[in-house]
C-alpha positions in Angstrom: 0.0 0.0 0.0 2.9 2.1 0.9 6.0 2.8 -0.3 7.4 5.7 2.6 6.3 5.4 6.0 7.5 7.3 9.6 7.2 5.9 12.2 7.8 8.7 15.3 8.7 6.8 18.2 9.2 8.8 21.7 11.4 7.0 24.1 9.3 7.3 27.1 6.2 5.7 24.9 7.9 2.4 23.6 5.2 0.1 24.1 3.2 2.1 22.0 5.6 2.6 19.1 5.8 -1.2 19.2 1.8 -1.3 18.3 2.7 1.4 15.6 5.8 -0.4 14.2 3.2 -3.2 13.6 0.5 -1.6 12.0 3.5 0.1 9.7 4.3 -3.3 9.1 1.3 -5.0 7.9 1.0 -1.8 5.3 4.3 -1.3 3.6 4.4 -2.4 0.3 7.3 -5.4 -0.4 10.4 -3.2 -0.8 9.4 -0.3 1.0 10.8 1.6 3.4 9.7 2.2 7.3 12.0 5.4 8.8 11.6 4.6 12.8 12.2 8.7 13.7 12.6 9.9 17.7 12.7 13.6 18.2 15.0 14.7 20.6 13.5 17.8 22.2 16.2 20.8 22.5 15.2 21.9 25.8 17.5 24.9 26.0 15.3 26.4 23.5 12.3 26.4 25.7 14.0 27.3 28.6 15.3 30.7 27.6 13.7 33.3 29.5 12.7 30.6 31.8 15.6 29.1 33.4 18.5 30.3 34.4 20.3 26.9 33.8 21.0 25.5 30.9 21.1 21.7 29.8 24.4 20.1 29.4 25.5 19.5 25.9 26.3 15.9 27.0 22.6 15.4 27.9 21.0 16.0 24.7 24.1 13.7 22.9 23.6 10.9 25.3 19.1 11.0 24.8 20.5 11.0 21.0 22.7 8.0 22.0 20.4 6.2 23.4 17.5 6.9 20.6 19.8 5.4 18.4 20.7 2.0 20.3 16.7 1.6 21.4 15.2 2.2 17.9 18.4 0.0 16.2 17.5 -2.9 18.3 13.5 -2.6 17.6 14.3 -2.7 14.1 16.6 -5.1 14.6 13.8 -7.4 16.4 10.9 -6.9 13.8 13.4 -7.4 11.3 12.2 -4.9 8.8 13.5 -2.7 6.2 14.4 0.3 7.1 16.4 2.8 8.5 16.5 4.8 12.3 16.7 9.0 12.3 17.4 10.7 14.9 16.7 14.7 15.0 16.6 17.6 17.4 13.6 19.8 17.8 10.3 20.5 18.3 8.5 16.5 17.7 5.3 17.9 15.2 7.9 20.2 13.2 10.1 17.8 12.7 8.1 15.0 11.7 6.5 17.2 9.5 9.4 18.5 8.0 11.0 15.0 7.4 8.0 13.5 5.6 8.3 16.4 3.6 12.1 16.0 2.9 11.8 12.2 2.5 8.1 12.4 0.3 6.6 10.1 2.4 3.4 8.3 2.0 2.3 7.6 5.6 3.1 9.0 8.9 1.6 6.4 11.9 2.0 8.2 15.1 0.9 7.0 18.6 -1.6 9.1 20.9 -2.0 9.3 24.6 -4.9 10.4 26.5 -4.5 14.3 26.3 -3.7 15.8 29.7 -4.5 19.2 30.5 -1.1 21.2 29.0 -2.2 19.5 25.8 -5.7 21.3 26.3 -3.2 24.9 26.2 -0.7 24.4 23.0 -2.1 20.8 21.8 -0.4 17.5 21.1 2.1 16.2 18.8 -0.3 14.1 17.2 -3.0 16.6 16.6 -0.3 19.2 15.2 1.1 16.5 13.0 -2.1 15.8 11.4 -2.8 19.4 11.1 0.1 20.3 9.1 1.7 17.1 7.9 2.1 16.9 4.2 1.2 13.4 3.5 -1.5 11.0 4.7 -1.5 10.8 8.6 -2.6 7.5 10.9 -3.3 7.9 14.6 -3.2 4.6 16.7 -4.6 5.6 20.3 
């Protein structure tokens, strides 16, 4: 069915990019291509102007570090075909801004039970399907 899909994957939400991996799975066509992406936030660039401190370098390089070793070995497990990015910013930007860059056909995302901050500036999944500039799946 498809060709291109992304398959956002937050660290603290495994379990549910497992159930997305296998929905992604069962609609990729033979020979296509699943990109398991994690977005790791830059979280000096929310805190300016709210915290004095400001994150270690090493932190954001070792989240990156371990995006990289968690999503290799769920690929590595499913044994599809595919490839793991890794990128820095805001999650619904980015994934929007790599199915753009990689013309994807499909972005399957995971959603959570909203919780009140996502009542004030919305959730990833909401803005991704919003703006996103291919076809969008929401697994909740």
């Amino acid at each position: 069915m498809y060709k291109k899909i992304i398959v956002p994957i937050a660290m603290d939400q495994l379990e549910h990019g497992e159930s997305v991996l296998s929905i992604a799975e069962k609609l990729i066509d033979e020979g296509g291509e699943i990109i398991l992406l994690n977005v790791v936030e830059d979280l000096n660039a929310y805190a300016q102007g709210y915290m004095i401190v400001d994150f270690p370098l090493e932190m954001i390089e070792e989240s990156r570090k371990h995006a990289v070793k968690t999503l290799e070995a769920l690929k590595a497990r499913h044994g599809i075909r595919g490839r793991v990015e890794i990128r820095t910013g805001g999650a619904a930007g980015t994934i929007n801004a790599l199915a753009r860059d990689e013309n994807a056909d499909l972005v399957i995302i995971a959603s959570h039970r909203p919780g009140l901050i996502d009542y004030f500036i919305g959730s990833t999944a909401s803005r991704v399907v919003s703006h996103c500039p291919c076809a969008v799946l929401v697994d909740r």
